[in-house]
N, C-alpha and C positions, 0 to 999 in steps of 0.2 A: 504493500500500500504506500502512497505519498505519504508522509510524515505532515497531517497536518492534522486537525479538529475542526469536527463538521460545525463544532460549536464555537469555536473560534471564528470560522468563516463567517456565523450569524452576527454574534457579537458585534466584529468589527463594522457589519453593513447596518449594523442596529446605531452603534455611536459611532461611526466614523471614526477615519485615521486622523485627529487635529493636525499633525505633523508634516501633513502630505497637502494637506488643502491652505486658501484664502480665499476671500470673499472674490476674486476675480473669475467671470464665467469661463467655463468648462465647456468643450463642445466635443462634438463625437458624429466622425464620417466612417461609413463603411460601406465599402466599395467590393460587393460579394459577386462571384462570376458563379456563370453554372454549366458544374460540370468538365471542369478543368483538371488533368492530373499536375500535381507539384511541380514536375520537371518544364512544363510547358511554355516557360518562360525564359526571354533572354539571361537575366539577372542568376537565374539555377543553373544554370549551363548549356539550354539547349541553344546550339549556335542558326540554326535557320529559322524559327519564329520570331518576328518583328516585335516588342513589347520596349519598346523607348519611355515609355512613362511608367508604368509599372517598375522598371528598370532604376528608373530615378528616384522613384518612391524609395526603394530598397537602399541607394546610396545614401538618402537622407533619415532613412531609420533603421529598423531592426530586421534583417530577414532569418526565418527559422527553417531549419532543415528537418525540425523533425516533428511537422504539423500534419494532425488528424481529425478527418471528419468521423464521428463516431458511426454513424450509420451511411453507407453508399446509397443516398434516395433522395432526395430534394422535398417532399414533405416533410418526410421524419425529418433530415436533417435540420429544416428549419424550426421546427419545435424543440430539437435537444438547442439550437442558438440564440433564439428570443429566448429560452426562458432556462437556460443552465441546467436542464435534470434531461436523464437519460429516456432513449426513446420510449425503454419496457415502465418507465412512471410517468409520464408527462400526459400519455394517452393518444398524439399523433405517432400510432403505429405505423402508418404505410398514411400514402396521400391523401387529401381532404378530397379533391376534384371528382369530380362525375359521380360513376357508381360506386367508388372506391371510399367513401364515405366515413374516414377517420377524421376526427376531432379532440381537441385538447381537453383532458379533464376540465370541467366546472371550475374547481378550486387552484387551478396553473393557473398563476398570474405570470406575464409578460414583459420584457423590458421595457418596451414602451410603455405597458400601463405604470411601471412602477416609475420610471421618469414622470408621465403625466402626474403624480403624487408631487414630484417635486418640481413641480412648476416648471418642467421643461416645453420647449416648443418642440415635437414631434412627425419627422416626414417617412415614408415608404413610396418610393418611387419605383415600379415597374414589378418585378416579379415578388409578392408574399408568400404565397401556397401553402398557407394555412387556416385553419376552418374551427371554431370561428374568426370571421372577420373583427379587430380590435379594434371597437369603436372610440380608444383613448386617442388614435392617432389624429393629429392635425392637417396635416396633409398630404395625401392618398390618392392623388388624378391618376385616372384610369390613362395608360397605358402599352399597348405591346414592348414587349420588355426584349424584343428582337429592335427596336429603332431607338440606338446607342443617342443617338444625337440629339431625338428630341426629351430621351432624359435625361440626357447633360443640357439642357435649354431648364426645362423643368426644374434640374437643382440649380440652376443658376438665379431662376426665379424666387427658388427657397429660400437661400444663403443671402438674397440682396432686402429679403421682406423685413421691414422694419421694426425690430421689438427689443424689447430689454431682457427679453427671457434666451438662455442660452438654447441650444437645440442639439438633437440628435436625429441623424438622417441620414437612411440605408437606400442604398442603389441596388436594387436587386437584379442586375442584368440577365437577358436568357440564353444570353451566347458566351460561352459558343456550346453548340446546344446542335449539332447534324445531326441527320436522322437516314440519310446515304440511302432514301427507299429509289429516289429517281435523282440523275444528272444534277439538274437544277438549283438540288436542296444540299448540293455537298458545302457549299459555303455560306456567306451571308444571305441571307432570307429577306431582309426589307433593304434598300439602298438609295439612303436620306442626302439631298441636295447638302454639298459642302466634304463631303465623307467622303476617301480616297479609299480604295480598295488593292491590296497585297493581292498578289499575284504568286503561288507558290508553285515551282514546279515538282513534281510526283517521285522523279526517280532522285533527286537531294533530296528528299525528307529521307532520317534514320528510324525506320519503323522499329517501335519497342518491341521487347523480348515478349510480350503477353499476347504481341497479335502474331499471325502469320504474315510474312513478306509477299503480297501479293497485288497484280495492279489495282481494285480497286480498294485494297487498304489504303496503299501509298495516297490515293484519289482521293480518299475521306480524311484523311490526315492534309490533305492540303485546305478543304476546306474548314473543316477545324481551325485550323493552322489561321486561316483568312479572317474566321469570328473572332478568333483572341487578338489580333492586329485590330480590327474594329473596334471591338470593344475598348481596348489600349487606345485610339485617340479620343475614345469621349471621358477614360478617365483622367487623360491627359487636359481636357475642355471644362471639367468638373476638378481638378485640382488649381486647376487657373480661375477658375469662379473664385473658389475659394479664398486664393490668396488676393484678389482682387477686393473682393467682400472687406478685408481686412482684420477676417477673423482665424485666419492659420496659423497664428502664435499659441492661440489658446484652444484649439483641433487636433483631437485625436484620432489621427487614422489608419484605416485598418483596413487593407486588402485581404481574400483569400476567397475560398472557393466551397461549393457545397458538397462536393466529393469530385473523386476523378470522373474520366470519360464514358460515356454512355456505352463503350466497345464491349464485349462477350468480355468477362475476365476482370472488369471492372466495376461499370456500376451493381449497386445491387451483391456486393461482394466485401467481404473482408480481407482479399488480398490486397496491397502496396499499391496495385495502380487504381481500385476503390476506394481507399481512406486514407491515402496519403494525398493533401494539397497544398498549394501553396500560400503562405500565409505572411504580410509584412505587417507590421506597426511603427508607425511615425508620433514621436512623442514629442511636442516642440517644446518643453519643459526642461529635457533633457542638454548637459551640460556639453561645450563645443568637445569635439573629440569622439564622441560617442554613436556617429552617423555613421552606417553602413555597416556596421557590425551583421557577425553571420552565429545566430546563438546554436546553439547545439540542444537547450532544453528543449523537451517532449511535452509539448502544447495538445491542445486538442479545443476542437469549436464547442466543448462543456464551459469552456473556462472564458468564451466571452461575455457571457450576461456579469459575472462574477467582476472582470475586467471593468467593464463600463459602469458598472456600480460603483465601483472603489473609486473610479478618475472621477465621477459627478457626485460624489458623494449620498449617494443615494442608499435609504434602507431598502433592503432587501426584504423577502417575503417570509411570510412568516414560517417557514419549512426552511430543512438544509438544501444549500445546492450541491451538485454535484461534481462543480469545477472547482477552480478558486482563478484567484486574479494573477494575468503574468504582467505587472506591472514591475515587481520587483526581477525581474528577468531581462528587462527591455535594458540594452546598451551593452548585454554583458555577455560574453561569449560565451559562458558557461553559468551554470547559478547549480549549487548542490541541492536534492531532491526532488530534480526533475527529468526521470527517467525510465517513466514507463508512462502508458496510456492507456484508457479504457475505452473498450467498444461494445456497440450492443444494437443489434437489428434486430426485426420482427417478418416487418412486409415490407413488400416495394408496393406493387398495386394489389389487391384485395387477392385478386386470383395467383401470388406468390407468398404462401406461407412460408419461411426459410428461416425461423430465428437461430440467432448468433452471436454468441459470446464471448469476447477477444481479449488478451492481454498482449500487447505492446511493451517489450522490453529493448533496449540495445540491441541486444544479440540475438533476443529471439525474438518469435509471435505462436502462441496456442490459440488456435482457433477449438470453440467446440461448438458441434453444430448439432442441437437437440432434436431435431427434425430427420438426421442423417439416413435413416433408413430409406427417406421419401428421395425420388427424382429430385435435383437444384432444377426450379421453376425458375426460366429466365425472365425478366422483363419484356412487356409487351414491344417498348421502344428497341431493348434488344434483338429480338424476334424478326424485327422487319428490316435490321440495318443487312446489308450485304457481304458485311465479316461472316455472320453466322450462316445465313444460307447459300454464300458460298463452298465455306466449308461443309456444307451436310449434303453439296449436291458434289464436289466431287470426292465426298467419303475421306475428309482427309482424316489421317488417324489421330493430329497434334490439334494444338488450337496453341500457337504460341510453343511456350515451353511444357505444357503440360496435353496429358492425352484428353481426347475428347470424354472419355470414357467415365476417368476421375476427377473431371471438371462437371460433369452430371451426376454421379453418383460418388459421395464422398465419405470420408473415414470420421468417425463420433469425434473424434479429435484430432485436427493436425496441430505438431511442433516443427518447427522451420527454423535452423540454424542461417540466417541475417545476413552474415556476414561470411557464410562461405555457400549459403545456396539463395542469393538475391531475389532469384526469379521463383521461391518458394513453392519445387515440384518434390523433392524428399524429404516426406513426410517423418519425422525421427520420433513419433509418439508410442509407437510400438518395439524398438529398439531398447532392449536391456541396458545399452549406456546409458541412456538417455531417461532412464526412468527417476533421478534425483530430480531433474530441471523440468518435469513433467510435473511431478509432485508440487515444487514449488509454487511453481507457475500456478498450478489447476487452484489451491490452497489460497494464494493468492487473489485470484478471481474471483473467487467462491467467496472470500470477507469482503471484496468492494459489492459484489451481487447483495450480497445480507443487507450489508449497510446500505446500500438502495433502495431498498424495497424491491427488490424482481420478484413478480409475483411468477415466471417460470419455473423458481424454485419448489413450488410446493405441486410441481407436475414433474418434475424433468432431475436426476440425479449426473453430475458431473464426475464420470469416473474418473479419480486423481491419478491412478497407475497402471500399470495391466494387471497390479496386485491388488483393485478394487474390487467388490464384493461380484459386482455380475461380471467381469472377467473369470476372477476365481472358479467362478458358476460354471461356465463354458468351458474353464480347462481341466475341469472333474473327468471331461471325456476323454479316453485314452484310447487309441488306435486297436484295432482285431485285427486288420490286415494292414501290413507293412510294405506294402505295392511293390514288392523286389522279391519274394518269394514266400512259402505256405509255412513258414515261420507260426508254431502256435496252432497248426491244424492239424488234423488227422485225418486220413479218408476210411471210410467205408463200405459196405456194400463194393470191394474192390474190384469186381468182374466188370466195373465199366471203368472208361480210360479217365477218369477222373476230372480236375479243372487244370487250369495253368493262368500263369501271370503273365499279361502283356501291356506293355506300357503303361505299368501302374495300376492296370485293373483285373480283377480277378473274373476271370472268363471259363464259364460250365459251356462246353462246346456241344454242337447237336449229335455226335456224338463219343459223347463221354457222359458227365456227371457223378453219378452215384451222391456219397453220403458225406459234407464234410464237413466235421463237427470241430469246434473249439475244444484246444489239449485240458482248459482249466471249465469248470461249472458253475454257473450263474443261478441267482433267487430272483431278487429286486432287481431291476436293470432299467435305462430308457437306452436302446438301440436305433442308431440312426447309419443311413446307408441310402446311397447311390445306385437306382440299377435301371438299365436301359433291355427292354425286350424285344427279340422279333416277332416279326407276325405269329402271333397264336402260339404263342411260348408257354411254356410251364414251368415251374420252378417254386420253392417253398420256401421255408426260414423255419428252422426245428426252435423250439423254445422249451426249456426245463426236461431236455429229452434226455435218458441213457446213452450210451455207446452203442449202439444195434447196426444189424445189419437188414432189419426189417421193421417193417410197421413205423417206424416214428411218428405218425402224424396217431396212432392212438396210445404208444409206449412212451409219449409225452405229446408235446401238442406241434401243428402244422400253423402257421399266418403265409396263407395261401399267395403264390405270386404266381401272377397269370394275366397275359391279355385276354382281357374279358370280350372284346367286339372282334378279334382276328382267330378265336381258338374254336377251330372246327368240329366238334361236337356238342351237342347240347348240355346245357352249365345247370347242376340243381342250384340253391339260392344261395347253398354252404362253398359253395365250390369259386364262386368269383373272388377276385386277386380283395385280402385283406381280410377274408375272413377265416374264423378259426375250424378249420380243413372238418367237413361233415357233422360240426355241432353248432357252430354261430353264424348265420349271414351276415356280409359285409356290405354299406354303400356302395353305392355303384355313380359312376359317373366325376372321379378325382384324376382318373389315372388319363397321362399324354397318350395321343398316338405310337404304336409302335417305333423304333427308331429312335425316339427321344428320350434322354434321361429325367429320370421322374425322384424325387425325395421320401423318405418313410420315413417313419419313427414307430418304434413298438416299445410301450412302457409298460412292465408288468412292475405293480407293487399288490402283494400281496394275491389275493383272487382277483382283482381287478385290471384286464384285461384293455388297452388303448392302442387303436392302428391308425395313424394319421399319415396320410397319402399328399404331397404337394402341398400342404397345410391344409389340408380338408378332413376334419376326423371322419372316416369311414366307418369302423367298430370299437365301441366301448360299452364292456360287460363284465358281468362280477360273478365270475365262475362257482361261486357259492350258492348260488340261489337254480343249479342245475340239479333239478333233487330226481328227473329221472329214469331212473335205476337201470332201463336199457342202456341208455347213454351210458350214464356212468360205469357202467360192464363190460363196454364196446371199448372203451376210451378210458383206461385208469389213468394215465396220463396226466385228466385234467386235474388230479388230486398234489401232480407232483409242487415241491416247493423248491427244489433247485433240479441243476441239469445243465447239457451243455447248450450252444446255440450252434444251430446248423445249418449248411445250404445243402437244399433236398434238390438234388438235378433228376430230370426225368426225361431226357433227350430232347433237350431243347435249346436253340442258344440264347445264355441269358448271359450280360455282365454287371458286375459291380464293383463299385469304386468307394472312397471313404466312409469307410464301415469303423465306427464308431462308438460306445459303449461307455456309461455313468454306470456305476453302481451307488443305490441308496441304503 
């Protein structure tokens, strides 16, 4: 955790820092872009995007390298920024607009509302995207937050209106903001009288490591590329109001962005090129000498509501926030106790549930994704750009540095070593090295979760290690077959040619089979296994059975395996694949087509008898209540309490693979 007190944080915005203030006004500009990754900028290092005022900004203040947006989403992220708490407490889980219909808790209060308390004069110019609309603000003219110009006209109107009250007043631009569905739309969108327009060429742009190097990336990165140049001269045309106004001695401002780029791999993600942006602060308070500093502290957009509270002297609300203020950070290239970050998603639009849980340290990042077992739902804006559906039409297998595969279907937990795997494709959470800094990290997490209120806690458990409890759970099961040879089995019924091992799977040939029982005997067990049949195969699984060479489906019991719609003779009702071979019918209607591998499980505790096919329970009965007496004379069997476990071949080709066994 930060080394600080959430009650300290209150305090201070309850009575103010007297030390830090005087009666002279305070003002506050923030100049927020949308949809920007960190690097995108002249000032960071990238050498072909145009960004000359932005650039300057950064000469004249504080630029930080190691700034996050807590959520990849431009609703939520703007409700963790107006109001300092994370997205799983504040209540804008995924966006307000359309059908997607999130909204802020009732009792969130806003930075603006809380400046309106102190007599501030209050602007939002161009993009809010948040619901509800904040009726404290002053001045709010509708619009398109795509025409850079006319809302650098707009703040220039703010900044020159006559009053005594200081103000605060955010530019919420929506570029650069492509969407690559047609030509047209790769670059600027509206193009206002006065406005030059960059011209990027395709094959010099350095396409990052998260996309694929392809012509129409390079195409969408140029227009990209075109909105952030645009956007850069009207906050070059809004930083010239301002100093004009003659109020930039006592202005604090604040560039940065609502997460990165709308591309597969970023928005909507807790990867680096999702919640890494770029963030400056101009302090004109600050003593000569101190401009253009590059801080190394680990910021994060929780920590601006906190920020602008402390420079305006403003109380805060009656709740903890979640950030705190980096005012004491501003000018210095380092500041001690600023070296991790917290992240936390939910949705992006209504139709992607994906929550996520992140710790941000130096060296590392754990991701834990509570949802992990689901598909990653991309963004609808994802969905239509032509990264992605290029990649799914010519089947590429990467997306970037990572496979398509594992970018859709992801691990309960990724850990990412920073600083020797950047582009954050090995996963090191499963890695026995690696399980102290897993621990840490997860432990870590877990008490900024508490302290926040996450109400996912009380759904969702964060395994710390792969020594946590439902790990432990899963590695109760211990291998039957050892895919390299019959290690552990015995054959019977030896007059047929029995099974063999082929490339890790044990295969009952059409002809061979016979009897082949496990060397050790089983009571209580849950047995799971792999088996793939051909047409109209037969095949069984011996359960608490003797050593025989005959009978075992009544000298202990049979769970029948058999294609049930390919197997050419007529089935009584005992006889289809799952059930317990001439005393119990099985469901019907779990098992694949022949050809394809299908999952069981057989748990016997006690008399109670469970066959679950593909996750579909097929038979569950409680071999106690068989009172009888034919049966039970036909079949002593069902009385047995241990035994071995067997595959009953019956010439047919059946195979199986990870065969698997708990004892309870």
């Amino acid at each position: 955790m930060r080394p600080f007190s959430y009650l300290t944080v209150i305090i201070t915005f309850v009575l103010g820092s007297p030390s830090l203030f005087s009666a002279e006004q305070r003002n506050v500009l923030i100049l927020f872009s949308d949809n920007q990754n960190w690097d995108d900028c002249g000032c960071y290092g990238n050498s072909v995007v145009k960004t000359p005022n932005i650039d300057q900004l950064a000469r004249e203040g504080t630029r930080y390298q190691h700034a996050f947006a807590t959520t990849a989403s431009c609703g939520p992220c703007r409700g963790v920024f107006y109001t300092g708490l994370h997205v799983h407490a504040n209540g804008q889980y995924g966006h307000p607009h359309g059908d997607h219909n999130f909204r802020l808790k009732p009792k969130v209060k806003t930075i603006f509302s809380l400046l309106a308390k102190n007599n501030y004069r209050t602007g939002m110019i161009g993009k809010y995207h948040l619901y509800p609309e904040d009726t404290t603000i002053d001045f709010q003219p509708k619009i398109n937050g795509h025409r850079a110009k006319g809302m650098a006209d707009l703040a220039s109107d703010f900044l020159n209106q006559k009053s005594d009250q200081p103000f605060f007043l955010v530019m919420g631009f929506h570029d650069p903001h492509p969407t690559s569905r047609t030509q047209p739309e790769w670059g600027v969108k509206v193009k206002e009288p006065g406005m030059s327009l960059e011209t990027y060429d395709p094959e010099k742009i350095k396409v990052p490591h998260y996309l694929p190097d392809r012509r129409e990336v390079r195409q969408g990165l140029a227009g990209y590329y075109q909105q952030i140049s645009y956007m850069d001269q009207a906050i070059g045309q809004i930083l010239k109001a301002l100093e004009d106004s003659g109020q930039a001695d006592n202005t604090l401002v604040i560039f940065t962005s609502d997460h990165g780029s709308s591309e597969p791999g970023a928005m909507a993600n807790h990867y680096e090129p999702g919640v890494r942006v770029p963030f400056i602060m101009r302090n004109p308070k600050l003593k000569k000498g101190s401009e253009g500093v590059v801080s190394d502290s680990m910021v994060s957009l929780l920590d601006v509501t906190p920020t602008v509270l402390e420079w305006t002297n403003t109380k805060g609300p009656y709740y903890p926030l979640h950030g705190r203020s980096i005012l004491p950070t501003i000018g210095k290239t380092s500041t001690s106790g600023w070296d991790e970050a917290y992240l936390s998603h939910v949705f992006h639009e209504v139709t992607m549930y994906y929550p996520m849980r992140t710790i941000r340290t130096r060296d590392y990042k754990l991701i834990w994704n509570l949802e992990w077992r689901s598909k990653y739902p991309l963004p609808i804006d994802t969905l239509s750009r032509a990264t992605w559906n290029e990649t799914l039409r010519l089947e590429e297998p990467l997306l970037g540095q990572r496979t398509v595969k594992k970018f859709l279907y992801r691990d309960e937990v990724e850990l990412y070593d920073l600083k020797n795997d950047p582009d954050e494709v090995i996963n090191l959470a499963y890695q026995p090295e690696f399980q102290d800094v897993r621990k840490e990290l997860s432990e870590k997490l877990l008490q900024h979760l508490q302290e926040t209120d996450d109400l996912w806690l009380k759904q969702y458990t964060l395994p710390v290690s792969i020594e946590s409890k439902v790990t432990k759970k899963q590695a109760k099961y211990t291998p039957l077959f050892n895919g390299h040879d019959l290690t552990g089995w015995t054959l019977k019924r030896a007059n047929r040619k029995g099974y063999h091992v082929d490339a890790g799977k044990l295969v009952c040939p059409a002809d061979g089979g016979g009897f082949l029982f496990t060397e050790k005997e089983y009571g209580d067990f849950s047995l799971q296994f792999d088996f793939k049949l051909s047409k109209g195969a037969n095949n069984g699984i011996a359960i608490r059975c003797p050593l025989v060479d005959r009978r075992p489906a009544y000298e202990g019991m049979e769970i029948q395996v058999l294609d049930n719609k390919g197997y050419p003779k007529k089935l009584k009702p005992t006889q289809y694949h799952g059930s317990v071979y001439d005393v119990i019918p099985a469901k019907k209607g779990a098992l694949k087509p022949a050809g394809e591998w299908n999952h069981e499980e057989i748990i016997c505790r006690g008399s109670q008898i469970t066959v679950i096919v593909n996750d579909i329970p097929v038979l569950n009965t409680d071999l106690s209540k068989i009172k009888d007496t034919n049966v039970l004379a036909k079949h002593p069997g069902l009385q047995n309490q241990r035994g071995h476990i067997g595959l009953l071949g019956h010439g047919s080709h059946v195979e199986y693979k990870n065969i698997l066994i708990k004892e309870f």
